[in-house]
C-alpha positions as CSV (number, residue, x, y, z in Angstrom):
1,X,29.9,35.6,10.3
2,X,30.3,37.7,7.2
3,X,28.1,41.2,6.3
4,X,26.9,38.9,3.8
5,X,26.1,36.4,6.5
6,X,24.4,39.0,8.3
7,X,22.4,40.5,5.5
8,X,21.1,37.0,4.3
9,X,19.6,36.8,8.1
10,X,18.2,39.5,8.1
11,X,16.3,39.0,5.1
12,X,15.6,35.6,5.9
13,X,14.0,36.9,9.7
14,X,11.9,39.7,7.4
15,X,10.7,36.8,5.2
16,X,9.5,34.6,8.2
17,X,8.1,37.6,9.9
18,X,6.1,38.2,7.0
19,X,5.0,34.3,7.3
20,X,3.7,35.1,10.6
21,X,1.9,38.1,10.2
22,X,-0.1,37.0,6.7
23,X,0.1,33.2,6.8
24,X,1.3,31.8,4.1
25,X,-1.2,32.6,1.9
26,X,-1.2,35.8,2.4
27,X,1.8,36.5,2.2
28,X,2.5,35.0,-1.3
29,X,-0.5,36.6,-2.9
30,X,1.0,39.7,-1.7
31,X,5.0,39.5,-2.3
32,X,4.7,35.9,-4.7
33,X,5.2,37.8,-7.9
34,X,8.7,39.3,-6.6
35,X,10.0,36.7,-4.5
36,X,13.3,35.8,-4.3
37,X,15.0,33.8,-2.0
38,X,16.9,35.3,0.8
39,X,20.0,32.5,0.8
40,X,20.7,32.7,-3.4
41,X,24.3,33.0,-3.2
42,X,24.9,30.0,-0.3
43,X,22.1,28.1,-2.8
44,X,24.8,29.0,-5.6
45,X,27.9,27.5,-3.9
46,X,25.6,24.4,-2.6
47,X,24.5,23.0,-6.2
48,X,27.9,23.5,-7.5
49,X,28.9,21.2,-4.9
50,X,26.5,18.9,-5.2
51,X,26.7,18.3,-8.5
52,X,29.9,17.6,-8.5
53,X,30.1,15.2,-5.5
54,X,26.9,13.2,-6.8
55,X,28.4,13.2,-9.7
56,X,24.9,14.6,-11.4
57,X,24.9,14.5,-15.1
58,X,23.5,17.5,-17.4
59,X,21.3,14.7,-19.3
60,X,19.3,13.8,-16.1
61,X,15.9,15.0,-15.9
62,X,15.8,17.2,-12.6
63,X,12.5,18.3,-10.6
64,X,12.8,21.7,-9.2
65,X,10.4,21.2,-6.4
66,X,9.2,24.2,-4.4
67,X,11.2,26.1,-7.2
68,X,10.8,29.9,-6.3
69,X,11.4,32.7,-8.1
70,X,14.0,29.7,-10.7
71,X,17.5,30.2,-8.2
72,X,18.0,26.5,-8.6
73,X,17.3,26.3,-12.7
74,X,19.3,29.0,-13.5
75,X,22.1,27.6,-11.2
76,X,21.3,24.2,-13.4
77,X,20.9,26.0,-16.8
78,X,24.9,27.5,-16.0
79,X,25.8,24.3,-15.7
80,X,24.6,22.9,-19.1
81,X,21.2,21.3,-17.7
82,X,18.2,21.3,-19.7
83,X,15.8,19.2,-18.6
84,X,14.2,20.7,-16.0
85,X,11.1,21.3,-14.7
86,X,9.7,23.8,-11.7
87,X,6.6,23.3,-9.6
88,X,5.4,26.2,-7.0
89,X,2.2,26.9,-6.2
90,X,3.4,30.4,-4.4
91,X,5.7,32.0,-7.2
92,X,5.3,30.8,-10.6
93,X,4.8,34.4,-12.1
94,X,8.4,35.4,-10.2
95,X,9.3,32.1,-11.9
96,X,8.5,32.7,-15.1
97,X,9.5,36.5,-15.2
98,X,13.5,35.2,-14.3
99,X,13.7,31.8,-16.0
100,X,12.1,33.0,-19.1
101,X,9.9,29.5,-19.0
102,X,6.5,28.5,-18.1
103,X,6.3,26.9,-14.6
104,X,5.8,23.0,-14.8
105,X,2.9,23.4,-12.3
106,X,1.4,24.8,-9.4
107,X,0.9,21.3,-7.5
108,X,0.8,22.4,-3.6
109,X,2.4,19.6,-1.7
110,X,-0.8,18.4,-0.5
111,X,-1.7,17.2,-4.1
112,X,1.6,15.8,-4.3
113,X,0.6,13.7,-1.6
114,X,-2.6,12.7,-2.9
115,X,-0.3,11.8,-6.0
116,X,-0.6,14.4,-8.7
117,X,3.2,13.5,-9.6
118,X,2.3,9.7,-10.7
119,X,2.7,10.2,-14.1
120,X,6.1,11.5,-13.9
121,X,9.8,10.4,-14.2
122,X,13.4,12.0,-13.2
123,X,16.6,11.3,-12.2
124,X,17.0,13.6,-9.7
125,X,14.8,15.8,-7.5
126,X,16.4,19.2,-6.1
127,X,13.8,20.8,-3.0
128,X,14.1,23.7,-1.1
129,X,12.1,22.4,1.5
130,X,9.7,24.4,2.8
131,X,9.1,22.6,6.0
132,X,6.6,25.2,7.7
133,X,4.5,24.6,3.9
134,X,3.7,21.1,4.9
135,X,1.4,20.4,7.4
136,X,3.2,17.4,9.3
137,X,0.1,15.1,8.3
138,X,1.2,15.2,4.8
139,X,4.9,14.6,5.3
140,X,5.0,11.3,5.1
141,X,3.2,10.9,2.1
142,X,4.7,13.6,0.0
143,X,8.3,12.1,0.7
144,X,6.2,8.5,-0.3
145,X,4.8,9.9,-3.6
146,X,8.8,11.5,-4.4
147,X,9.6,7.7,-4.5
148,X,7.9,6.9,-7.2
149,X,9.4,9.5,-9.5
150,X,12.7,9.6,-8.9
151,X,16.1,7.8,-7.3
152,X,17.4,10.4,-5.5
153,X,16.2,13.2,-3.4
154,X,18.1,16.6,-3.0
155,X,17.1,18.6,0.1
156,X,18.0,22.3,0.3
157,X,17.0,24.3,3.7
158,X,19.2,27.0,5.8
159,X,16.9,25.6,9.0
160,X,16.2,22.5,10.4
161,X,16.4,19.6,8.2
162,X,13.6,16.9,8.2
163,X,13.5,14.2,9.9
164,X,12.5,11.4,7.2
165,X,12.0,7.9,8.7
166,X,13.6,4.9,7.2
167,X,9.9,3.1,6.4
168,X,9.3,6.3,4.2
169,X,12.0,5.0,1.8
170,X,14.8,7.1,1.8
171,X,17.8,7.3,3.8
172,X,20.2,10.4,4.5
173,X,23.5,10.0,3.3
174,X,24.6,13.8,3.8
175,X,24.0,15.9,5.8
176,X,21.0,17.0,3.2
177,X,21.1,14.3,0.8
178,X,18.8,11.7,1.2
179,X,19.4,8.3,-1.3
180,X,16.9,6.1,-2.5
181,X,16.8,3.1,-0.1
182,X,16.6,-0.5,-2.7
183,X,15.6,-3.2,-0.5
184,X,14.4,-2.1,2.9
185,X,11.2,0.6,3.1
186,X,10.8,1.4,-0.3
187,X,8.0,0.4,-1.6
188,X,8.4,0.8,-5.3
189,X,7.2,-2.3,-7.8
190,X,7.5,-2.7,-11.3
191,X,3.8,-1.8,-12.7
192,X,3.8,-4.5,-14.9
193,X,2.9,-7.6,-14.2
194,X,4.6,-10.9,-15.3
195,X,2.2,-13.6,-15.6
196,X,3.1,-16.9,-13.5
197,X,0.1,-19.1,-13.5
198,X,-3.1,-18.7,-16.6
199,X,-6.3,-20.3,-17.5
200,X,-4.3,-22.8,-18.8
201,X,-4.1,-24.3,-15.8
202,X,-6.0,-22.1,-13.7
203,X,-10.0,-21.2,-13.7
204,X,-10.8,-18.4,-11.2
205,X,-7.9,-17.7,-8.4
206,X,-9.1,-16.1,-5.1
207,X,-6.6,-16.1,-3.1
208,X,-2.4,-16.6,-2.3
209,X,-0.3,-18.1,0.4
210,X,3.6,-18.1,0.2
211,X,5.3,-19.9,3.0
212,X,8.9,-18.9,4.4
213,X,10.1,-21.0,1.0
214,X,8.6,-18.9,-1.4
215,X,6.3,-21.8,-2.4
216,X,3.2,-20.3,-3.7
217,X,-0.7,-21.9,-2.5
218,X,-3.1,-20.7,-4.3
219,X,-7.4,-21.1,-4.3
220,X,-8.8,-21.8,-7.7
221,X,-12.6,-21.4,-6.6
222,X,-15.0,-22.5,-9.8
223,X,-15.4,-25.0,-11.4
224,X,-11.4,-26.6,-10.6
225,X,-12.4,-26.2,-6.9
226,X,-9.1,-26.7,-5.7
227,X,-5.7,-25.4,-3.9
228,X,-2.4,-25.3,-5.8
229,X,0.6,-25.4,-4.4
230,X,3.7,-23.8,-7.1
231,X,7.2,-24.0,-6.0
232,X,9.7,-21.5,-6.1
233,X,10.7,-20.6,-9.7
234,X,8.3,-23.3,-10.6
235,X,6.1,-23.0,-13.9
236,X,3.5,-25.9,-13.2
237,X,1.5,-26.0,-10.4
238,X,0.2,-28.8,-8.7
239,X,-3.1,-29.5,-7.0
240,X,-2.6,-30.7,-3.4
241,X,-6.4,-30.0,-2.2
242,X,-9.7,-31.1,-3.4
243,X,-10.5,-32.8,-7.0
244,X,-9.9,-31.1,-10.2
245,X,-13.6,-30.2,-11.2
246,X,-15.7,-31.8,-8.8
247,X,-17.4,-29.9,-6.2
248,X,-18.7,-31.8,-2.9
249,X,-19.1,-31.9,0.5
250,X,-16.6,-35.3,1.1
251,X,-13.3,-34.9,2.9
252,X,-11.5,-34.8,-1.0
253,X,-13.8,-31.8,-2.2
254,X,-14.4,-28.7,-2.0
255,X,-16.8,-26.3,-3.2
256,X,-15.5,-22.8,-4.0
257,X,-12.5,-22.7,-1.8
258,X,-11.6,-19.2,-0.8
259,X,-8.8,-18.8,1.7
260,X,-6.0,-20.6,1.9
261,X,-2.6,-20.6,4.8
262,X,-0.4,-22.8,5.7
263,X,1.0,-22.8,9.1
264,X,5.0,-23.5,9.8
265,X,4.6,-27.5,10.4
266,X,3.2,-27.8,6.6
267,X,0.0,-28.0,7.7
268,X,-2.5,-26.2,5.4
269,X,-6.1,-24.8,6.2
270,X,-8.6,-24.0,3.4
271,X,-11.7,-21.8,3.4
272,X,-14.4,-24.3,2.3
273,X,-17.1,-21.4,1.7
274,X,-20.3,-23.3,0.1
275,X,-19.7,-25.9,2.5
276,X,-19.4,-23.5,5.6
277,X,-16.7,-25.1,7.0
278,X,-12.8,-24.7,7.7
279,X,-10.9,-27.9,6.2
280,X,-7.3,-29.1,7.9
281,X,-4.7,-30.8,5.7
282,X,-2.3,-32.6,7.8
283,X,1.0,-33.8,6.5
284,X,0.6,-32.8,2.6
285,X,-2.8,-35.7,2.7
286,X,-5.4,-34.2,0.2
287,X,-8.0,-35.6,2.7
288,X,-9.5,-32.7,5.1
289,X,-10.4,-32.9,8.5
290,X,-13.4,-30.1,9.4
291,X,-11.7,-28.0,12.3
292,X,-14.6,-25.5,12.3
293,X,-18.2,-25.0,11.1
294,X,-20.7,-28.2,10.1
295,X,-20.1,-29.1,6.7
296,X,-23.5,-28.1,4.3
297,X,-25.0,-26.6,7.5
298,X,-25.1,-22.7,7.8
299,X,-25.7,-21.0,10.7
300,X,-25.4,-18.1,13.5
301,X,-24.8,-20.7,16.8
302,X,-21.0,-20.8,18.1
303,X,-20.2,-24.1,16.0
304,X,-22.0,-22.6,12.3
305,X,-20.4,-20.4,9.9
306,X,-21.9,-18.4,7.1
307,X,-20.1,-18.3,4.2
308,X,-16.8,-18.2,5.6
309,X,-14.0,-15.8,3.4
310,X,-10.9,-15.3,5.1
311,X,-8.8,-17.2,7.2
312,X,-5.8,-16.5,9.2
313,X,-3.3,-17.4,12.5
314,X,-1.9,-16.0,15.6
315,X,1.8,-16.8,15.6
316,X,1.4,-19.9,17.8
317,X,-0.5,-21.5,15.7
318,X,-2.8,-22.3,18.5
319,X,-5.8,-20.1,16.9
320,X,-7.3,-19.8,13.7
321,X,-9.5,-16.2,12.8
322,X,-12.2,-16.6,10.1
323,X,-13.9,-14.0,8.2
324,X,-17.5,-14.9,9.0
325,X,-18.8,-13.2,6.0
326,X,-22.7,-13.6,6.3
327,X,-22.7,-13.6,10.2
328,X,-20.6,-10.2,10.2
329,X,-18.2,-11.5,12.5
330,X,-14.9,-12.6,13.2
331,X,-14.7,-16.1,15.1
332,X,-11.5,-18.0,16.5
333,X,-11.4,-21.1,17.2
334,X,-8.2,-23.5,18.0
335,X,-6.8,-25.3,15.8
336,X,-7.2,-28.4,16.5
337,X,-11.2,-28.4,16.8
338,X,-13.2,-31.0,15.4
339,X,-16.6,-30.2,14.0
340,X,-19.3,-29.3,16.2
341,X,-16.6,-27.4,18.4
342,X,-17.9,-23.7,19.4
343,X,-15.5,-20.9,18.7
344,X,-15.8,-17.6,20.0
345,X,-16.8,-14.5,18.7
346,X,-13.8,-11.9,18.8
347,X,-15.3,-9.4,16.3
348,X,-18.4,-8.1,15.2
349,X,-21.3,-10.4,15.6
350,X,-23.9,-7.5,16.7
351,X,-25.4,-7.9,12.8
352,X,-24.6,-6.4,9.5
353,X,-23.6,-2.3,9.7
354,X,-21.1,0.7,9.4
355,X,-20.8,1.2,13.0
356,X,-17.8,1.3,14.7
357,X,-19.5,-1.4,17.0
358,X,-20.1,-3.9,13.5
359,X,-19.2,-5.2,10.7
360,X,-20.3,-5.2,7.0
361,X,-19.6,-8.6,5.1
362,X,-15.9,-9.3,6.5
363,X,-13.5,-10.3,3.5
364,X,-9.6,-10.1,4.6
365,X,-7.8,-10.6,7.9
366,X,-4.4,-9.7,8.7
367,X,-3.6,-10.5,12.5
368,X,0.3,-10.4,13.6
369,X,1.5,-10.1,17.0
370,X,3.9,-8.9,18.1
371,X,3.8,-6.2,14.9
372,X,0.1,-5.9,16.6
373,X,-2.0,-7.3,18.6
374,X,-4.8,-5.9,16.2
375,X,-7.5,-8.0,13.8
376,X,-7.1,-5.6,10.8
377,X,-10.3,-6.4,8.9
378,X,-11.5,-5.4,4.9
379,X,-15.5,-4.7,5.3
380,X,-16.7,-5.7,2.0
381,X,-20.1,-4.2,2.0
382,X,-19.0,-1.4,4.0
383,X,-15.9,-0.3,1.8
384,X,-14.3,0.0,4.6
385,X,-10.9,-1.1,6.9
386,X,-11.3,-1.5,10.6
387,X,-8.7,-2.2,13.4
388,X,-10.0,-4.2,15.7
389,X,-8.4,-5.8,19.2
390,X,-9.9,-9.6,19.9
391,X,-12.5,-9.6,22.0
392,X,-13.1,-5.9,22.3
393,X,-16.9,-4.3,21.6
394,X,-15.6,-2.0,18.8
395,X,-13.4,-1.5,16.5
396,X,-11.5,1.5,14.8
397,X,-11.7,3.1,11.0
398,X,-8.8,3.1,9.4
399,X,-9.2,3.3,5.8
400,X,-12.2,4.0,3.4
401,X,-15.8,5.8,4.5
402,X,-17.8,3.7,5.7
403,X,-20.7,3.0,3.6
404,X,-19.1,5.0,0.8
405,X,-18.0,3.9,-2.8
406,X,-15.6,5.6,-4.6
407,X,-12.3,5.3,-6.5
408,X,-10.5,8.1,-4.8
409,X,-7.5,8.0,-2.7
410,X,-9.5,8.2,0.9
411,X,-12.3,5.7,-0.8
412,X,-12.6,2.0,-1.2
413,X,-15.0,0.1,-3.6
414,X,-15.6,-3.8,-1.9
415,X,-12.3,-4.4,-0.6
416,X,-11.2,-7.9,-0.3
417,X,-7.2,-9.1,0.6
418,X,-5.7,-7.7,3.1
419,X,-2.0,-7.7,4.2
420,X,0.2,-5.2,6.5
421,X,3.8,-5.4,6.6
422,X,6.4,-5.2,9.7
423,X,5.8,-0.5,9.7
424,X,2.2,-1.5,9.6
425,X,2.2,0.2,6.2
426,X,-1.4,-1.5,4.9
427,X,-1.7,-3.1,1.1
428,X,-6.0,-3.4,0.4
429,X,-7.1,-5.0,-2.5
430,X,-9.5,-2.4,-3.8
431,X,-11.5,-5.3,-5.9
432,X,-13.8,-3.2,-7.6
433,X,-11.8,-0.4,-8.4
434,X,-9.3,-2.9,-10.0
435,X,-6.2,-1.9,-7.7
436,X,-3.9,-2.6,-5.1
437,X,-3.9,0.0,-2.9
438,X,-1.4,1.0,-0.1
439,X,-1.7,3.4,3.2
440,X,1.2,4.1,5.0
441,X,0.8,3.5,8.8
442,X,-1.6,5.7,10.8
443,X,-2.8,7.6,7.1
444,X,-6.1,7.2,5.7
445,X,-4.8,8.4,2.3
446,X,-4.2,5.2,-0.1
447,X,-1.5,5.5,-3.1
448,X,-2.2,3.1,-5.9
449,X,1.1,0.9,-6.3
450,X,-0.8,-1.7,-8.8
451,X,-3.5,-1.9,-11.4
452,X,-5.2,1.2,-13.6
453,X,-8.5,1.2,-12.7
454,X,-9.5,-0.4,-16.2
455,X,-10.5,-3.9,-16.2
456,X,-8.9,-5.5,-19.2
457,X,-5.9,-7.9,-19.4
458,X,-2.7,-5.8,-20.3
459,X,0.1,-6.4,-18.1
460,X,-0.5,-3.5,-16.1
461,X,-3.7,-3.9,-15.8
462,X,-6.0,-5.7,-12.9
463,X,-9.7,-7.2,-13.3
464,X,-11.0,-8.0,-10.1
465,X,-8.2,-8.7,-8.1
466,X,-9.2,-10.6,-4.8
467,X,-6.2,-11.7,-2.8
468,X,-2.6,-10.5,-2.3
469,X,1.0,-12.1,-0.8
470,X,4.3,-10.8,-0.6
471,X,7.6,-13.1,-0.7
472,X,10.9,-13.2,0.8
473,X,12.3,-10.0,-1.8
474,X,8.9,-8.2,-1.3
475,X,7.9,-9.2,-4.7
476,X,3.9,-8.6,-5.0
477,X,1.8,-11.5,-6.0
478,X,-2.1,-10.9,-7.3
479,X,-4.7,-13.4,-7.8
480,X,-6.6,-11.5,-10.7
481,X,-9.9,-13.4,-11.0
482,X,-11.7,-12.1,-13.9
483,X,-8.4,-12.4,-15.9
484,X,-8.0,-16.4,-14.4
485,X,-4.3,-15.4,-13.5
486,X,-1.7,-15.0,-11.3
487,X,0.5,-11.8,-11.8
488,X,3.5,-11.4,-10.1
489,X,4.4,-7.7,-10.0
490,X,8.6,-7.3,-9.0
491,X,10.1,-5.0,-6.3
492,X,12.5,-2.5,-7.5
């Protein structure tokens, strides 16, 4: 090791000390305006390299995250980069003093978590990551939120490096570059929408199925009152349950059909709400066969349902799970019931609340063992997500406050669909909040991924979405009700 070596240590041991005795805080309110980094000249030699192995180009837009006192754009400006833009919380007046321009912002990288950085677009972003900055609960979704600004992610620290897990979307492909991953983990859609079915053939969709062929089945609830099935890369849909505009009670109708899934056999099950009762399609017949609940009879008793919602299956296909929406419960019953059967009550059913021990109008379902062996259930009423194992007295919060409306990124406004993926990363339909809303695994922060918030019928925008599906390629599909379409959002 080299004086130089030796002197860079030193400095860098002084700085952490300092870390130590002030915090962080502290010690940036005290030494911010003068900082400089201890490792400048290895930082020099670094970027050099880099940009000339990744091949960066001086027109790319470049993110100097955690920038410091400007090392890293000055190094860029030598180079014949000018777009760049520095964001510190610590040292933007030791940033401004050297680079001779105004800081970009002060975002900590807890905003950038709670996604401050949405708005913004770059090639490249260059970090000296500051590991002991982030508190490890926040990880995770800062690296989330850098995925959604730029393709590739430049890590710079003399220490450790962090360990970034593949579900979190980027992959290292040096030993402190970390690459964009395309098709597994990242979860990156195009925000605007392509529109696959309309009101000219649709009314009011609810809700979306897509089997292992990418065929789409879809719930038109009022007044069509029917199931659609759409093939793949199909452009006319065509009804396969119920009769176009006629509501009743007779194994042909429905009346405002919610849920809808289709097991691997073909066999489809629809959520026949106003007539409390679970219908059973059996070999693509368009006559129904009541496996649960006693058609135009609502009810609390082990064989009644309540305005039934949601509907979904264990991996057997030897159980279905309804969303017992007025009863507050979750009830499974085998598939192959007749009417009249009991089912059992594996959720819920101690009466309408925002207890960990209730539920509060039950909407979606997501159930997928081996992933889990976990009911993951939207409370409506409550605004809330609960995990919940069959048959247990209570249940677990995961998402949302419960009893508490709101349209930021810990809040929920009547959630409806529900769907988790194989990480047990979680995708809410945030109904009245007009947005699609996802939380990475074990985070109660949600990152908006679809919709604006504003309820009008631009491409990027959602008005009362209700249900949600995913395809082979991870392509997102949306019923959005109030616009009487189905939007079909594409994975980048």
């Amino acid at each position: 090791m080299s004086k130089e070596d030796d002197d860079n240590e030193d400095e860098d041991f002084a700085v952490r000390h300092a870390y130590e005795k002030y915090g962080v805080n502290g010690y940036y309110s005290q030494y911010g305006s003068e900082y400089r980094n201890p490792h400048e000249d290895r930082l020099i030699t670094t970027v050099h390299q880099l940009v000339e192995k990744w091949n960066i180009k001086p027109t790319e837009r470049i993110l100097d995250l955690a920038c410091g006192s400007g090392e890293i754009t000055l190094i860029l400006r030598q180079l014949g980069f000018q777009h760049i833009n520095g964001i510190d919380p610590y040292t933007s007046e030791a940033y401004e003093k050297r680079t001779g321009t105004p800081i970009h912002a002060k975002w900590t990288f807890e905003q950038i978590a709670d996604g401050c950085l949405e708005s913004e677009i770059y090639d490249t972003i260059i970090c000296s990551f500051a590991a002991h900055l982030i508190p490890p609960s926040y990880v995770q979704l800062v690296m989330i939120q850098l995925r959604f600004v730029a393709k590739k992610l430049i890590i710079l620290t003399p220490h450790k490096r962090p360990q970034l897990l593949p579900e979190w979307g980027w992959k290292l492909t040096d030993e402190f570059v970390y690459e964009r991953i395309r098709l597994t983990g990242n979860y990156l859609w195009n925000t605007s929408g392509i529109t696959i079915l309309d009101s000219s053939q649709v009314t009011n969709v609810v809700d979306i199925y897509i089997d292992s062929q990418n065929t789409l089945y879809i719930t038109d609830e009022a007044p069509s009152a029917v199931a659609w099935r759409l093939l793949k890369n199909a452009t006319s849909a065509t009804v396969i349950a119920g009769t176009k505009g006629s509501t009743g009670s007779s194994n042909t109708q429905l009346r405002l059909p919610q849920s809808v899934y289709v097991d691997n056999n073909g066999t489809m099950y629809v959520v026949d709400y106003a007539n409390q009762r679970i219908q059973k399609y059996i070999n693509g017949s368009n006559s129904g066969i009541t496996i649960a609940g006693l058609s135009e009879s609502s009810g609390s008793s082990l064989n009644q349902l309540d305005h039934p919602r949601f509907i979904t299956l264990d991996p057997t296909q030897t159980y279905i799970y309804i969303a017992d929406n007025d009863n507050h419960r979750i009830m499974r019953y085998s598939t192959n019931s007749i009417s009249g059967d009991n089912g059992t009550v594996v959720a819920g059913g101690t009466g309408q609340g925002n207890t960990n021990t209730s539920l509060n109008k039950p909407w979606g379902l997501w159930y997928q063992p081996p992933i889990s062996s976990d009911l993951f259930i939207t409370n409506h009423d409550g605004h809330s997500i609960m995990r919940w194992t069959p048959g247990a007295s209570s249940g677990t919060f995961i998402a949302g406050v419960p009893g508490t409306v709101g349209s930021n990124s810990t809040l929920l406004n009547n959630p409806m669909g529900i769907k988790l993926d194989k990480y047990l990363n979680m995708f809410v339909v945030d109904y009245s909040n007009h947005r699609i809303q996802m939380f990475c695994a074990n985070n109660e922060i949600g990152i908006t991924i679809v919709g604006t918030g504003n309820t009008d019928s631009t491409a990027t925008a959602l008005n009362g979405p209700r249900g949600i599906a995913f395809d082979s390629d991870m392509n997102m599909y949306v019923a959005d009700l109030n616009n009487k379409r189905v939007q079909k959002f594409l994975k980048l």
